[in-house]
N, C-alpha and C positions, 0 to 999 in steps of 0.2 A: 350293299355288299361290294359294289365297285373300287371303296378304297381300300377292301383286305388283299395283304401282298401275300406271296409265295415266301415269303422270307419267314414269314411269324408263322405258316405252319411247317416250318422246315423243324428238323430233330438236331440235324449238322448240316450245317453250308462251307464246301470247302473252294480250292478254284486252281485249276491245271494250267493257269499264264495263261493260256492262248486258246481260241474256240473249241469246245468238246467236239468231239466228230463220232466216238463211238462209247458205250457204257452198258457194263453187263453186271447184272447179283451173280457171285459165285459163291457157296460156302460160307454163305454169312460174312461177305463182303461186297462191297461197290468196287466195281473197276471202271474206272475212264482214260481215252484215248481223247489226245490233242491233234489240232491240223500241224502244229509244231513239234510234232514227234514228240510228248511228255505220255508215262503210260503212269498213274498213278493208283493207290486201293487205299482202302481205309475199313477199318471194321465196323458192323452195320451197330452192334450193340454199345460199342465205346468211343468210337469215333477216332481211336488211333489208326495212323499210317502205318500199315504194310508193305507197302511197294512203293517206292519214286525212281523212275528211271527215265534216260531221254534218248531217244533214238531217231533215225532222219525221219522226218514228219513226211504227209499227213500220216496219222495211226487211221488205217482204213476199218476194218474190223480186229474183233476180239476170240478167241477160243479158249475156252480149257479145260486139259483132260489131268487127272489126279491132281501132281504137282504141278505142273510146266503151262506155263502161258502162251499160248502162239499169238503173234502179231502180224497182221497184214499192212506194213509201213512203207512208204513212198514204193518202192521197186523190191522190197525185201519179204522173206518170210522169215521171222525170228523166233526161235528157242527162247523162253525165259525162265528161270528158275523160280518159282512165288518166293519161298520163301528167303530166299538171299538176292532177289533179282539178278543173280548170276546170266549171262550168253550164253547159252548150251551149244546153241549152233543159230547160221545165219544161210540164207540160199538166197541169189539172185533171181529173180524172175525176170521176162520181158516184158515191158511197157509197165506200167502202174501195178501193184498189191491192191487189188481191190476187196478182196473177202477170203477169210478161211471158216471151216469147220472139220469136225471127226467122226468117222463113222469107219467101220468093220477095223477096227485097231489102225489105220493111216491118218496121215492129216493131208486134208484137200486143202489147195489154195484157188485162186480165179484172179487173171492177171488179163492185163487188156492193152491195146497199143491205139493210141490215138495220134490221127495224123493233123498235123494243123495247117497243111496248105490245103486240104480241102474240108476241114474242122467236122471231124468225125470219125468216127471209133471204125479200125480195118480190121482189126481179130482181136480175138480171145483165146487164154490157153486154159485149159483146167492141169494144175498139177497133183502127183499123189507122192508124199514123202512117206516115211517107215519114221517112228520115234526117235532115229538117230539124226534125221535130214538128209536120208541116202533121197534119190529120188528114184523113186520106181516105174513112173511113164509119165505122160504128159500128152494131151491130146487137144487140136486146137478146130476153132471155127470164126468162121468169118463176120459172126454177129459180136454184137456186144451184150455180154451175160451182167442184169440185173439185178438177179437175185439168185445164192445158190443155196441150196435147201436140200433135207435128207428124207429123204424118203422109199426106204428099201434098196437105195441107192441115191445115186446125187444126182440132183434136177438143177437145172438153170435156165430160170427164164430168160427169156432175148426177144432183142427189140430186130430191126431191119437190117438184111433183106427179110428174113423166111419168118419172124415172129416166131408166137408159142414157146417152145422148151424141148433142151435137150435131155438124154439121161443117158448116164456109164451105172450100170450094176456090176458084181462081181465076173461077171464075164468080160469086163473091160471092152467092151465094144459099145460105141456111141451111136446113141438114132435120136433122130428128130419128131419130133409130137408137136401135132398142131391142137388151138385150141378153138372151141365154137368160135369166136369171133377173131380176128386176122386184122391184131392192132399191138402195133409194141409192148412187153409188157417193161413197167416201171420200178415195179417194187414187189415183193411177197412176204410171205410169212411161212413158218411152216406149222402145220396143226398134226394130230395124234394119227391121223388115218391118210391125208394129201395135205398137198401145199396148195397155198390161195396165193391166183396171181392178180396183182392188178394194174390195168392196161392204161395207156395213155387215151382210150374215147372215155374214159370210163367205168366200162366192163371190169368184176371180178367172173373169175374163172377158177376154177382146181384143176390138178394135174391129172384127173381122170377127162380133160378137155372139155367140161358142163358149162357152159354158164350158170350162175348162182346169183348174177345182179348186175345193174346198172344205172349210174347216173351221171349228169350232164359234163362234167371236168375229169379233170387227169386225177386219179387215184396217189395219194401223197402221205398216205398212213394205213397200213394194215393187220391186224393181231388176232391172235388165234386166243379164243377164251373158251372157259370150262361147256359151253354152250354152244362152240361153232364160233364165229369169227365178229369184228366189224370193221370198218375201213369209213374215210373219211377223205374229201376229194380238195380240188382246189377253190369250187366254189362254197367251199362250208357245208356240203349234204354228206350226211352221216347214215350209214347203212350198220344196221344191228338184229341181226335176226331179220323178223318182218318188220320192224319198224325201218320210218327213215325219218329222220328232222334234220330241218333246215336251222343251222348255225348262221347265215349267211358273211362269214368270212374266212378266208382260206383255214383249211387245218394244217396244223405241224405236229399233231402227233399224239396215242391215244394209248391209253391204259386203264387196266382194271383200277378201283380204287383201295384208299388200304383197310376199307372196308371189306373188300373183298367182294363186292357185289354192284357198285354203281360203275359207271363208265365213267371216265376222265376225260374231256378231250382239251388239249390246248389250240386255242385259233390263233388268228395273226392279223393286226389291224393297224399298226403304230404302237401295238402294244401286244402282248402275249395275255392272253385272255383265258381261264380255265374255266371249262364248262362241267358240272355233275349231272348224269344221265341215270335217272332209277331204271330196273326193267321194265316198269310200265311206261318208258317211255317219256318223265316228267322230266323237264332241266332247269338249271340254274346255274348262273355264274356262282364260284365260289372265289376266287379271288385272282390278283392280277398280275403282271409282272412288267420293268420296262424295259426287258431286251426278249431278242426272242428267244425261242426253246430250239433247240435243233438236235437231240436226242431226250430219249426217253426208253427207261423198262424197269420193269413192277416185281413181284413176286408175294405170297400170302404175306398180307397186314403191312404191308410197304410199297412205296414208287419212288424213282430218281430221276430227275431231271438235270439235264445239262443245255446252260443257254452257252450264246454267241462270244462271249465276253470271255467263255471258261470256266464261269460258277458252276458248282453243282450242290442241289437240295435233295436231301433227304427226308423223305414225309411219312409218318410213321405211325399207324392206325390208334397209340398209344398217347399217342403228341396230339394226334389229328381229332380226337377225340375231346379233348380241350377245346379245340380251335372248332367242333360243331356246334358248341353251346355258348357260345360268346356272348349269340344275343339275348340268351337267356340274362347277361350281367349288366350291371350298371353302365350308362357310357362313360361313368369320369371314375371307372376301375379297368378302362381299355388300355393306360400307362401302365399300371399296375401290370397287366397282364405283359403287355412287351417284353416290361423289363425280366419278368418271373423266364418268358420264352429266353431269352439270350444269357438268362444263367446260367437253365438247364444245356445249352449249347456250350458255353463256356467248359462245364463239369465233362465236357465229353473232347475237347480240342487236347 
């Protein structure tokens, strides 16, 4: 199994010039954000281009509500139109664009200022625009916010001094929430009921302040699935429900599959590595790649990946499905199959 690549079970492989940094399913479309400011989409079931546009890089995160895309790029928060990629509007932030989302009809951003003579993050601002880009307040703290997430309001994890997470609800007043363990958090998710934090010891947490797990390394993947959540750390231990298996190589990032039921996880070794995880717990590599992954996100009978180089693969429970019964064929009908693969890719560019 170690020489099947991620290219032959790809649907469409397209590529944004410069490394993917962010990539979201909208509407039966892929969207990708480049570190060189490129925001491109393509449609899931034809594989033409929707959107190409280039703005100051990096594209930190993605949003969208109806029509309009927001971007969180270099220092900016940007308006974009889908379907003309028209500038609606543009707002300056302070220090770096690091995330947006929407929630109660605004759009949040989280912007952060790092200093480099003593190289480390001094504050964070959380901003709240109106659909026009008026700005309606802004509220700032001295930590650095990691992850911001909705949940009946808007939570952001943060690392040091105070750890845990903030929250503004519609009362616009900010407070501080600690969680059982009192360790930076790094990364989160948000799930249907809290958001899952997870900490640089290791520790996942929810925003109801539980602990819910723990293992030995820095938490560097985490997703919220139909069953509760998994996460995946820097030494390769995978937390899934009660299970936990040892990968032993770093994780870069984890999804449902477009089966809609196995785990995906991709590791990191000199090579990008993809692991399938049944619910009982059984794994396997299913195939490999030679740059690494550095975003990832799924939706039913699909997942998208986007490596360092800028590619991005499309994999597609319809294509994928091909690509499980391989061994079933001949080995000298394995060209045969290629080629048949990069037709059907062909028929879709």
């Amino acid at each position: 199994m170690g020489d099947r690549r991620l290219s032959d079970a790809s649907s469409f492989i397209r590529d944004v010039g410069s490394c993917c940094s962010c990539i979201i399913f909208e509407s039966g479309t892929v969207i990708v954000g480049s570190k060189e400011g490129a925001i491109n989409s393509w449609s899931i079931e034809t594989g033409e281009q929707i959107l190409g546009l280039k703005l100051d890089g990096p594209i930190s995160d993605l949003a969208v509500s109806e029509e309009v895309l927001y971007a969180s790029c270099s220092s900016n928060l940007v308006a974009v139109k889908i379907s003309t990629g028209e500038v609606l509007w543009s707002s300056q932030l302070e220090g770096s664009s690091d995330s947006v989302t929407i929630w109660d009809g605004f759009i949040w951003a989280l912007s952060s200022v790092y200093e480099i003579d003593i190289s480390d993050y001094t504050e964070s601002t959380l901003w709240k625009f109106n659909s026009q880009g008026e700005l309606i307040e802004r509220w700032s703290f001295a930590e650095k916010g990691w992850h911001m997430g909705v949940n009946n309001g808007i939570e952001i994890g943060i690392g040091r001094p105070s750890c845990g997470f903030i929250k503004i609800g519609r009362d616009g007043i900010l407070n501080y929430h600690s969680l059982d363990v009192v360790s930076p958090v790094t990364i989160g998710c948000d799930g249907p009921e809290t958001i899952m934090f997870g900490l640089s010891d290791g520790s996942i947490c929810n925003s109801e302040g539980d602990l819910c797990g723990k293992v030995s390394g820095l938490i560097t993947s985490i997703i919220s699935i139909d069953d509760g959540w998994a996460s995946g750390d820097r030494n390769g231990r995978i937390l899934w429900g009660e299970k936990e298996i040892d990968l032993d190589s770093e994780v870069l990032s984890l999804g449902v599959a477009p089966n809609g039921i196995d785990l995906w996880v991709q590791t990191w070794e000199g090579k990008s590595r993809f692991f399938s995880i049944s619910p009982g717990g059984v794994y396997s590599q299913v195939f490999e790649h030679p740059d690494r992954i550095v975003v990832c996100d799924f939706k039913e009978e699909a997942i998208v990946f986007g490596d360092e180089s800028g590619r991005v693969f499309l994999v597609e429970e319809r294509y994928e499905n091909r690509f499980d019964h391989e061994d079933m064929r001949p080995r000298h009908r394995e060209g045969e199959r290629s080629l048949l693969m990069e037709r059907l890719r062909r028929l879709r560019e």
